[in-house]
C-alpha positions in Angstrom: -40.3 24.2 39.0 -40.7 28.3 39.4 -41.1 28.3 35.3 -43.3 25.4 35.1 -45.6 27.7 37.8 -45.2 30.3 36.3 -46.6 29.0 32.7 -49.7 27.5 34.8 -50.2 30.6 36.0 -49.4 33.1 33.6 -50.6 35.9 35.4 -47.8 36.1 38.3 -46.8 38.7 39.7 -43.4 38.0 40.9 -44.7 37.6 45.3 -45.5 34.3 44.8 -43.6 31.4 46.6 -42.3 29.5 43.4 -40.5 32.8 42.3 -38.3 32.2 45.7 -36.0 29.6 46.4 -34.4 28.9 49.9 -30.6 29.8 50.0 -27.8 30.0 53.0 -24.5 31.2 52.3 -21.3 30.5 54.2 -17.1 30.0 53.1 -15.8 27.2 51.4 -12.8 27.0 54.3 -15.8 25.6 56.0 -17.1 23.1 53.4 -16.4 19.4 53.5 -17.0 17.4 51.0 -16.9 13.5 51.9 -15.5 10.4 50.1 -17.9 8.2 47.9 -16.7 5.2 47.8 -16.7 2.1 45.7 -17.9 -1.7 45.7 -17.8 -3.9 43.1 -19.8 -7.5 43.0 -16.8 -9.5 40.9 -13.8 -9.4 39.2 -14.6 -9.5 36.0 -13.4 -12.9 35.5 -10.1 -12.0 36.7 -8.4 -13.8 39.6 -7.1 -11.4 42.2 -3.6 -12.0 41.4 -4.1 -11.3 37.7 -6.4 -8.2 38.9 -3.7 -6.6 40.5 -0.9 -7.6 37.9 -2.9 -5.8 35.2 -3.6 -2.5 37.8 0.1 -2.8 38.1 0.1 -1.7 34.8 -1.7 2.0 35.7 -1.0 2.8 39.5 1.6 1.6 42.0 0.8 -0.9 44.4 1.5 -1.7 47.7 0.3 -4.1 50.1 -1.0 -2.7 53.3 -1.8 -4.4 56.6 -4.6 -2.3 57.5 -7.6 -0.6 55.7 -6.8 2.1 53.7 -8.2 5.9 54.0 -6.4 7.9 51.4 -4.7 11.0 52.5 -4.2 12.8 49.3 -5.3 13.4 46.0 -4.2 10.6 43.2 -4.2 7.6 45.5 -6.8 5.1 46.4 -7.5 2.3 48.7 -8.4 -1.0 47.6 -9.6 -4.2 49.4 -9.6 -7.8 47.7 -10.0 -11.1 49.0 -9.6 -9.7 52.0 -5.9 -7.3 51.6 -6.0 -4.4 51.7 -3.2 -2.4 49.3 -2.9 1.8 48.8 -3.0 2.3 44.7 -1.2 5.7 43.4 -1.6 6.8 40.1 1.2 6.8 37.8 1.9 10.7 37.3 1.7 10.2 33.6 -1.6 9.1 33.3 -2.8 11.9 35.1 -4.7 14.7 32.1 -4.2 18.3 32.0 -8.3 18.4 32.6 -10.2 19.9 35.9 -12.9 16.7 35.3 -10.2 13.9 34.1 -8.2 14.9 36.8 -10.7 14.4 39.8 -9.7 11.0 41.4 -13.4 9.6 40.4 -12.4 9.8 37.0 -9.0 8.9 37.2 -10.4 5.4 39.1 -13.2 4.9 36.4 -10.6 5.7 33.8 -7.7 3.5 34.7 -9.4 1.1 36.3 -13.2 0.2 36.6 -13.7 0.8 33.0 -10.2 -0.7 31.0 -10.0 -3.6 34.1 -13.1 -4.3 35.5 -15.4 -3.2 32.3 -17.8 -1.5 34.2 -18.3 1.1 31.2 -21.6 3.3 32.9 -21.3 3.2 36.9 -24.5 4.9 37.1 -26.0 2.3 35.7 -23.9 -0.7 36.1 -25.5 -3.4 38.3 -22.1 -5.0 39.2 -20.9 -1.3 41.3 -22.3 0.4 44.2 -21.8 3.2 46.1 -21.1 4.1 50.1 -21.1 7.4 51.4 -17.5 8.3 53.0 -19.8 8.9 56.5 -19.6 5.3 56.7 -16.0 4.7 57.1 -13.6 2.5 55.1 -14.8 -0.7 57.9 -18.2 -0.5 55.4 -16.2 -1.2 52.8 -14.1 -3.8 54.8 -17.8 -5.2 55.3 -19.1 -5.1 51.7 -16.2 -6.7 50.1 -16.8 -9.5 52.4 -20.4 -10.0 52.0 -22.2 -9.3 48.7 -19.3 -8.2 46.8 -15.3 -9.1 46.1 -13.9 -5.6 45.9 -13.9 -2.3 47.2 -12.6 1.1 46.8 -11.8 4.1 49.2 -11.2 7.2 48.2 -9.7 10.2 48.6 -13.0 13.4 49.0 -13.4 16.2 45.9 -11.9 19.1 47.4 -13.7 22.3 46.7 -11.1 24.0 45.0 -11.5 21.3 42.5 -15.3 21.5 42.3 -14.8 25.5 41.2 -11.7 24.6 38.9 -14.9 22.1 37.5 -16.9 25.6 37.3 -14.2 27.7 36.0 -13.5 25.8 32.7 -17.3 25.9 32.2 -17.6 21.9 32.8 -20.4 19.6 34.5 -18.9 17.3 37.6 -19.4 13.9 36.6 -23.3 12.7 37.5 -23.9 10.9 40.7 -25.0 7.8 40.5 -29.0 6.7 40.8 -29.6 6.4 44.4 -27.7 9.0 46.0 -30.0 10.6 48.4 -30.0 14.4 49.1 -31.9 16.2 51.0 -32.3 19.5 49.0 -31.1 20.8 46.0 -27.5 22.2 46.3 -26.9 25.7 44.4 -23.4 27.2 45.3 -22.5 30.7 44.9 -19.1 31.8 44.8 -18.1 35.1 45.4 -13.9 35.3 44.8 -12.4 38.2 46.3 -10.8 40.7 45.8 -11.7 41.0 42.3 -15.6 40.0 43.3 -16.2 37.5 40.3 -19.4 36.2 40.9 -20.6 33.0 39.5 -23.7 30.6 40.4 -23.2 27.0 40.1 -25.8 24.7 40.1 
């Protein structure tokens, strides 16, 4: 937006409000970042049985009596026809790769995509999204209502994100209707040796 001001008005002089943009700093011990969550409208002509037999074939899957909010990295909640079961990935499938890694890849990698043949969740009718804020009873909710499945995740942890940074990579997109209410730029400042770098 500054340059597009800027060419409208090409004779700035560097006081004007687009040259500024509105920052706050503060550590990433006290950054959260929350679960986002998946839903999924069908089964992709599986029955439930046969959808877990073939997810089998990728994680390790247990049954569980109540819902599921993953408490640590690589394993996954999932709710069909109305069980819940944890899903851990099998070690092996897990990439030497700061994005392949990330449990939102390893889920659309091993599962949604291969399984469910949702190739694009950002555009993908049949998946939806719900914020972590919401608890895994939304997704409890969901799979009963207007859709058959649902996933719960395990949150992006920040030392993730900057491994994401580090090797020069892009997180992958959010999806079209996730609401924020400002544009995020992080700066990182790692100390002692006082790299600096500015994500965006």
């Amino acid at each position: 937006m500054g340059l597009k001001r800027r060419e409208e008005k090409p004779d700035y002089t560097g006081q004007e409000e687009f040259n500024f943009f509105l920052a706050v700093a503060f550590p990433d011990s006290e950054l959260e970042i929350l679960p986002y969550n998946r839903v999924v409208r069908d089964l992709n002509g599986l029955s439930p049985d046969a959808l877990i037999s073939q997810i089998e074939q990728r994680f390790i899957v247990k049954h569980r009596d109540e819902p599921v909010e993953p408490e640590q990295k690589g394993t996954f909640g999932m709710v069909v026809d109305r069980e819940w079961y944890t899903l851990q990935i099998k070690p092996a499938l897990v990439p030497d790769d700061p994005v392949g890694a990330l449990d939102v890849s390893l889920l659309q990698d091993n599962l949604l995509s291969p399984i469910l043949g949702i190739q694009d969740p950002k555009t993908d009718p049949r998946i939806d999204f719900v914020g972590g804020i919401y608890g895994v009873r939304a997704l409890e909710k969901r799979a009963k209502t207007d859709m058959k499945l649902a996933f719960s995740l395990y949150p992006t942890t920040i030392a993730e994100l900057m491994a994401v940074a580090d090797a020069g990579r892009m997180m992958p997109l959010s999806p079209p209707g996730l609401s924020l209410s400002c544009l995020a730029v992080c700066l990182c400042i790692r100390s002692p040796q006082t790299e600096k770098r500015l994500d965006i």
